[in-house]
N, C-alpha and C positions, 0 to 999 in steps of 0.2 A: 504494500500500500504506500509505504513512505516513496518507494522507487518510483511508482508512478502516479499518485496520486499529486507531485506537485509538478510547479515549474521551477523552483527553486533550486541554484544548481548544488545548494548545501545539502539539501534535502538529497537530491540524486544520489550524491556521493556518497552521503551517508547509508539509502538504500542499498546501493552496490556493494558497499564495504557490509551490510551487516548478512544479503544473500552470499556474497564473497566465503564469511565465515562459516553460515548455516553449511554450507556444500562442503567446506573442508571438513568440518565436525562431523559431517554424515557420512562423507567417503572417505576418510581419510583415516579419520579417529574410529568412530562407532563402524561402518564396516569393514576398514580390516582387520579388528579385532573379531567382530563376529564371521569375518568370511574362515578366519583361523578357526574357529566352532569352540572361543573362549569361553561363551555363556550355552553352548549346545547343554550343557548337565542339568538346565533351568526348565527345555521342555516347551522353553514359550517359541510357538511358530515365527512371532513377529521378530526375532532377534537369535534364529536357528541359522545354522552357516549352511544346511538344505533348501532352506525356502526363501533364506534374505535375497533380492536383488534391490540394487540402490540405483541414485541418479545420476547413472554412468555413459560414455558413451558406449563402453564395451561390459559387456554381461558380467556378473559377477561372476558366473560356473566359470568361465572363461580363463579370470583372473585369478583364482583359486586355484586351479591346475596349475599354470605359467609362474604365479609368484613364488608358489609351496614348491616348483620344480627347482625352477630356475632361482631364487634366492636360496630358498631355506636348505641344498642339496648341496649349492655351493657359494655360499654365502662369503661376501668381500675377496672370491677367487677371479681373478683379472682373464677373462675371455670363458668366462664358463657365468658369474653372476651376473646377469644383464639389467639387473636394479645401479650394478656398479657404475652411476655415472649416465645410464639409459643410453647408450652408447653416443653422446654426442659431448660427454666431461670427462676431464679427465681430474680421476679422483684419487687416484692414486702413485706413489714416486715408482712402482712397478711397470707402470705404462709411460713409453718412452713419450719425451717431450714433441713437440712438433710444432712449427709457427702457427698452424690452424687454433692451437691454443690461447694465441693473444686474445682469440675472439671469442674465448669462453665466458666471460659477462654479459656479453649479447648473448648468447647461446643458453645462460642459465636463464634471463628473462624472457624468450621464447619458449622454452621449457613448461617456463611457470606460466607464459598467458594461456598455453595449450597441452595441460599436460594432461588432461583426461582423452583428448586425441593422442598424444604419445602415448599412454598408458595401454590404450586399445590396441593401435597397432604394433607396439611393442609386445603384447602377451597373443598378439595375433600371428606373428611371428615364432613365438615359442609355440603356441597350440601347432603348427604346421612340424615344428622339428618331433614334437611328441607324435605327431602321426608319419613321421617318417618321411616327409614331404622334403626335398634339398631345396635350399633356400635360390631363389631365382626360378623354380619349374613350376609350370603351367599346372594350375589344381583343376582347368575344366577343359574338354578340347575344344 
């Protein structure tokens, strides 16, 4: 309501920062800790790591496979953890330097204005190695 209920550009900004936060606290905080199935022992459907899907662009089943594969199997391992950095940071003194790095501050604020699209197709990516697909081949003819 605050977001669009005025013309005020205080008002705006304030709505945007406060939906800003709603969306982090909900994907970020409350479900990956429910996609991990931290409160599954509770029984309650609405916050079960089977039946949660949140407001993402990529599914939650989706991200649940990809993150628990690919993080939690080989977590902070340089070309195996693909949280490490989402492959466009470099987050670690293991991964050689390169000039393309000067423009990792630009690259972390792209990141963050689109990371729910990175998210997606980065675990979209992983769902494809789990079914054995090589990355670059044609999934339909």
């Amino acid at each position: 309501a605050v977001l669009f209920g005025s013309r005020n550009r205080w008002a705006w900004l304030g709505g945007t920062a406060m939906l800003s936060v709603a969306k982090i606290i909900e994907n970020m905080e409350l479900g990956h800790n429910v996609s991990h199935g931290q409160w599954d022992w509770m029984n309650d459907p609405e916050i079960h790591s089977t039946s949660w899907e949140w407001d993402m662009t990529g599914p939650s089943a989706q991200w649940r496979r990809a993150h628990n594969y690919s993080h939690h199997t080989y977590t902070n391992v340089l070309g195996k953890d693909e949280d490490l950095g989402f492959g466009i940071l470099r987050m670690t003194r293991d991964e050689a330097w390169r000039p393309v790095h000067l423009a990792q501050p630009a690259a972390n604020l792209l990141l963050a204005a689109t990371f729910e699209w990175g998210i997606a197709l980065h675990d979209l990516g992983i769902e494809k190695e789990l079914a054995g697909i090589a990355p670059g081949a044609k999934t339909s003819p």
